[in-house]
N, C-alpha and C positions, 0 to 999 in steps of 0.2 A: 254785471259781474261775470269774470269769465268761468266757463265750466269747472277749469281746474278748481279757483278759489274755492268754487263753491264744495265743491268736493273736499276741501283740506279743510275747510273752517268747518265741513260735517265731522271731519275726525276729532278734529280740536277740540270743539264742544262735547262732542259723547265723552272722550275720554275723558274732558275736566268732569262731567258728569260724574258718569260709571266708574270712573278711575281712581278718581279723588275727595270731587264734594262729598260723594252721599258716603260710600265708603268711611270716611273718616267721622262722619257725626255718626254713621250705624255703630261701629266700634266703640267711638268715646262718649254719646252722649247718653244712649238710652240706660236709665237707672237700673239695674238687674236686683238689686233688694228692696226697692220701694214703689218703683213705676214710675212712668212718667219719665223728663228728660233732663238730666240738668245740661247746663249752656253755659255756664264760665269755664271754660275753657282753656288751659294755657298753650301753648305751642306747640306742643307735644302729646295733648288732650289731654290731661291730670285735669280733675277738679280744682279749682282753686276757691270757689264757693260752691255751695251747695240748696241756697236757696233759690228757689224756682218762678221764673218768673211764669202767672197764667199767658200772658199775652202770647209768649215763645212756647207755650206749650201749646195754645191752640194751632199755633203757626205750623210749629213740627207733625202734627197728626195732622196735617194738612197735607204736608208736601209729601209722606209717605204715602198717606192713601188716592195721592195725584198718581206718583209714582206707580202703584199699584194696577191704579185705572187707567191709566193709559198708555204707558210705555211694557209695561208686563207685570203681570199677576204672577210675582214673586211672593212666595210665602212668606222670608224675612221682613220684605216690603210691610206687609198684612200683619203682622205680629207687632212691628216697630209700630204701627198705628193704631194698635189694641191698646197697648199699654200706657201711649197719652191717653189715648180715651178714658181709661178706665180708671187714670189717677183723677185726671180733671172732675170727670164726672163725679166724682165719691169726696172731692179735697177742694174745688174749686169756689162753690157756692158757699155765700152767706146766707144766714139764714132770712134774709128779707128777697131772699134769691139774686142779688146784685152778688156780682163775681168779684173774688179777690185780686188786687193786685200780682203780689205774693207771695208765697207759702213758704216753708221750710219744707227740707229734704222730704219728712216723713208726712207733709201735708195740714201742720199746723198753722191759722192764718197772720200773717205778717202786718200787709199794706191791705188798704182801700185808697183808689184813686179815684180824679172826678170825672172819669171820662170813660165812655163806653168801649174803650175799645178789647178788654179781655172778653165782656160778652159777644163782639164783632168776632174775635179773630177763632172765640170757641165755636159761634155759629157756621162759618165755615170749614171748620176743623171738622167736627161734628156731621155734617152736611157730605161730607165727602168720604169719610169714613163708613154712614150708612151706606152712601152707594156702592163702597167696597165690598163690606162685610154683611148686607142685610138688613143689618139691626135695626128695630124700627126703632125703638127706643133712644137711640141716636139720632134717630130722624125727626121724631116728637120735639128731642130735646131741643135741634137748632132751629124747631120754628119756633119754639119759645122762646129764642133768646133772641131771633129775630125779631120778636113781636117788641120785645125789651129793649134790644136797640135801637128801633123806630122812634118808639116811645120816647125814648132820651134824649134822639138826635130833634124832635119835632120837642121838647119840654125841657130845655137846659136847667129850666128853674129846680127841677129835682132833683138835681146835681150841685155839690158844693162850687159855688162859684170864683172863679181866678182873679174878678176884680171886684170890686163893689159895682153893684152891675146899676143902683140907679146914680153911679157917675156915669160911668161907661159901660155898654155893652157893644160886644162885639163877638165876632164869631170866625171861629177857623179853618184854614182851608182843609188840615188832616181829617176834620170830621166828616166833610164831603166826598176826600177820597177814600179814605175808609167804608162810609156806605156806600159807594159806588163800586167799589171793590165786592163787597158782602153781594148787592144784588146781583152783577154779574159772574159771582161766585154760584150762587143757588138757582140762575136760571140754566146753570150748565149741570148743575148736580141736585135740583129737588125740580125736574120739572112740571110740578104740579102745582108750584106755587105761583103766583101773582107780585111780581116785580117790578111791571112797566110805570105802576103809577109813580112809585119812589124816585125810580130812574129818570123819568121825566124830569120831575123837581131838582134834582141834586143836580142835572145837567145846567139846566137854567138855571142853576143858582152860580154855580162857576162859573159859566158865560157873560151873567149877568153882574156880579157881584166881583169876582176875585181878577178879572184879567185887567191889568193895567195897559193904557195904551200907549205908555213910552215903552214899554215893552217888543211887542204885549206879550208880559207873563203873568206869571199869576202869583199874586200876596198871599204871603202868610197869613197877615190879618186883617180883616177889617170890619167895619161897623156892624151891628145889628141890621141894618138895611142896606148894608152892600158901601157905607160912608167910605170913603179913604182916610189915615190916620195919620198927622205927619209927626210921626215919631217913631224912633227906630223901629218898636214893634209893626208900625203900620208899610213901613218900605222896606220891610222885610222880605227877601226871598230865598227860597228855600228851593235851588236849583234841581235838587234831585226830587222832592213832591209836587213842581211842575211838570218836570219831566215823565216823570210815572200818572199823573193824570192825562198827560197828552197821548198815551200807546192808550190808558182804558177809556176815553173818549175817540179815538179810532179805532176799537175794539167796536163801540156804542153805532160808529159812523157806516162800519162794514152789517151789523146785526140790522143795521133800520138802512142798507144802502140811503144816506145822507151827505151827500157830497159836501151839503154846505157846511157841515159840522165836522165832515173829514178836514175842512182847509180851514176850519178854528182849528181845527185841535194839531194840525200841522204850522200855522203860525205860531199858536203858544212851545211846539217844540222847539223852532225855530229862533225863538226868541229868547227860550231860557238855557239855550248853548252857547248865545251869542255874550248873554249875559254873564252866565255861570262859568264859562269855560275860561282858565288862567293860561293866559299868552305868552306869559314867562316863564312859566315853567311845568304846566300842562296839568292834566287833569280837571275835574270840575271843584270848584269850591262847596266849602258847607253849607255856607250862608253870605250872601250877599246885600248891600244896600241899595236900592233901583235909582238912587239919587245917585252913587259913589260917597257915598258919607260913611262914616265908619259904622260898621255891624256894632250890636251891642254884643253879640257872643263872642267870646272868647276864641274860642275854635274855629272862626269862622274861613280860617284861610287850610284845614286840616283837609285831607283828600279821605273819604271814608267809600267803602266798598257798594251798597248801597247804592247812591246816585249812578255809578257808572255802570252798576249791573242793568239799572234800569235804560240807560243812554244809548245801552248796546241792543237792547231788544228795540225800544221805538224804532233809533234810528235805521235797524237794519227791516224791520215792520214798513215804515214812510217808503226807504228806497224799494222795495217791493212792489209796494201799491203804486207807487208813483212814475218810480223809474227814473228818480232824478237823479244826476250822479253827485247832487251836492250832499245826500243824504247818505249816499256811498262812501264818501269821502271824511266825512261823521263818524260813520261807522268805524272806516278802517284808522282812526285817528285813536277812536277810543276805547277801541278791539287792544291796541298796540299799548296803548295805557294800562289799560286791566290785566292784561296778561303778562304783563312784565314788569308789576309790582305786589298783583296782591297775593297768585298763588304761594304759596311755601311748598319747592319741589324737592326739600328735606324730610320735613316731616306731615306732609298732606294738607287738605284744604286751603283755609283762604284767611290773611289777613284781613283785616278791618277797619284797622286806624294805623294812616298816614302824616307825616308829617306834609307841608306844604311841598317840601321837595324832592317826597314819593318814599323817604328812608321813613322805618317803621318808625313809627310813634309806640305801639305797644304792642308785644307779640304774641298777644291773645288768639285765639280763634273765636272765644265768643263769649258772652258778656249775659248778665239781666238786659241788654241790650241791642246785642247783636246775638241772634239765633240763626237756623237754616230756612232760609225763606228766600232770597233777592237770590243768590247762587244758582241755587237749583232753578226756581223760577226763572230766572232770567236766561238758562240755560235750556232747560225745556222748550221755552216760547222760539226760541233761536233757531235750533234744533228742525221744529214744523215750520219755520219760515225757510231757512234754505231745505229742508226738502221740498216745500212747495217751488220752490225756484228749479231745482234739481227736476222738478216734472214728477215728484212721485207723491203730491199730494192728493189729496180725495175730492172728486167731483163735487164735492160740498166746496171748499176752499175753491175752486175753479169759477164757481159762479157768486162770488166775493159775498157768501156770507159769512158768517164768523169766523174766525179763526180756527186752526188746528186745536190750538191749543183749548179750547170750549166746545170744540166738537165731539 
């Protein structure tokens, strides 16, 4: 990549950054009479609903106190991330201490669902907010709920189950990226914890279990032992949660310098662009079938924001490490998609949901659904990737340990 680029896509990201993304959730999202954040969103930022989902609350108290910690210790930053904390923590918890789906405006509980991931996305929320702010008691709290989401991910049985499990049991790939997420979440922000052994496991469990080899991408679902399914559930792929396993499996690759695992987890990128990506009329699909048989979702051919936040970080991550220009080429394919569909340079932030032919499907900014997290994220990771190209990275990134972004 030549100098210049590199220098115009650094303005281009700071300013969706600073400009727009975060800007426009500080203004519309944070709750000023009750705490916490609401996230439906309309177009123009009104509420349209009012009830709260935990999941996007742990998400938001994440990216502010990311924000915080590492690009500048802005007080609004630090405040915007008190406030998730302080609802969650007081509104969030049931009393068997499993976390709500849920909540209404004011903090009364809604939903229970069966899967770990509000206690996932608080433990990290939580986790990063202590580093911001001190608090130990935020820091107590995300190893408990660490300890809680171990527990779950290793004990499905304590969890209301999706199928009759002695027909079928089977397991999903979100709950591998998700705790894979979580640990390399908290080895960057609780370094005193113990994370390798999980990390191990979940890795071999992707490797071994989820990557298809007419791919190779990685399945939605498959058996309790790693079975293949042949039924739409089972050839399911879900282009943008391969994708996003493949930058934190070369996140994994650069922490443990692992070459052989850098060129897995570069195959599976490779494979679910080749896959995911529509030829006719661009961007990535929602959901695919690895046979070409028809998806069972509905939605499956919808361009959603997500995927290609993630597409942009690996892809421009791979061509870094790599140097390949096929990964450049990735990039600039799906740099030119994302930014000329999903910002709103009317009224700020970012679309979410696309029709197949890139016209808005819905002109939300955010949902029980869609929160701030894939935007900023994806734009932060970007951000320490071309500066490290630019030459003004840290002697840490120079000697290929982790990324900027975890340093």
């Amino acid at each position: 990549m030549q100098k210049g680029r590199i220098e115009e896509l650094r303005t281009i990201y700071r300013k969706a950054l600073l400009d727009d993304v975060i800007p426009f959730w500080l203004t519309h999202s944070l709750d000023r009479q009750y705490g916490g954040y609401l996230t439906c969103l309309d177009r123009q930022g009104a509420a349209y609903n009012t009830d709260k989902s935990i999941i996007l609350q742990g998400r938001e108290i994440w990216v502010f106190s990311r924000l915080y910690n590492t690009l500048s210790p802005r007080k609004e930053w630090l405040d915007a991330a008190r406030t998730g904390y302080e609802f969650v923590s007081t509104f969030g918890f049931d009393t068997d201490r499993r976390m709500f789906f849920s909540v209404t405006r004011d903090g009364r509980p809604l939903r229970k669902r069966r899967y770990f991931y509000a206690e996932a996305f608080a433990t990290i929320g939580f986790s990063e907010y202590a580093k911001a702010s001190g608090n130990s008691t935020a820091l107590e709290l995300s190893r408990d709920l660490y300890r809680r989401t171990v527990l779950l991910y290793h004990h499905p049985e304590l969890l209301p189950a999706k199928v009759f499990p002695e027909t079928r049991q089977t397991k999903a790939l979100l709950n591998q990226l998700i705790l894979l997420t979580v640990c390399q979440e908290l080895r960057h922000s609780d370094t005193a914890g113990q994370y390798s052994g999980v990390l191990d496991e979940v890795v071999e469990q992707l490797l071994r279990d989820f990557v298809d080899p007419r791919g190779p991408v990685l399945l939605e679902t498959v058996g309790a032992k790693g079975e293949h399914l042949d039924s739409p559930e089972g050839r399911c792929v879900n282009p943008g949660h391969a994708v996003e396993c493949s930058w934190h499996l070369l996140h994994e690759a650069i922490y443990r310098n692992d070459h052989r695992l850098e060129g897995a987890a570069l195959e599976i990128l490779e494979g679910s662009l080749q896959l995911g990506w529509d030829n006719e009329q661009g961007g990535l699909f929602a959901f695919v079938d690895i046979e070409g048989r028809p998806p069972e979702q509905l939605e499956w051919d919808m361009k959603l924001w997500w995927p290609h936040n993630e597409a942009l970080y690996a892809t421009l991550l791979a061509y870094q490490l790599t140097g390949r220009t096929t990964y450049l080429d990735w990039f600039e394919r799906i740099h030119e998609r994302t930014f000329s569909h999903f910002p709103d340079p009317q009224f700020g932030g970012w679309f979410g949901y696309l029709h197949r032919d890139g016209t808005v499907a819905l002109p939300v900014k955010g949902s029980l659904w869609k929160g701030v997290l894939h935007e900023p994220r994806c734009l932060v990771q970007c951000l320490a990737v071309l500066d490290r190209m630019a030459g003004e990275g840290t002697e840490q990134d120079s000697n290929r340990t982790e990324p900027t972004s975890y340093s």
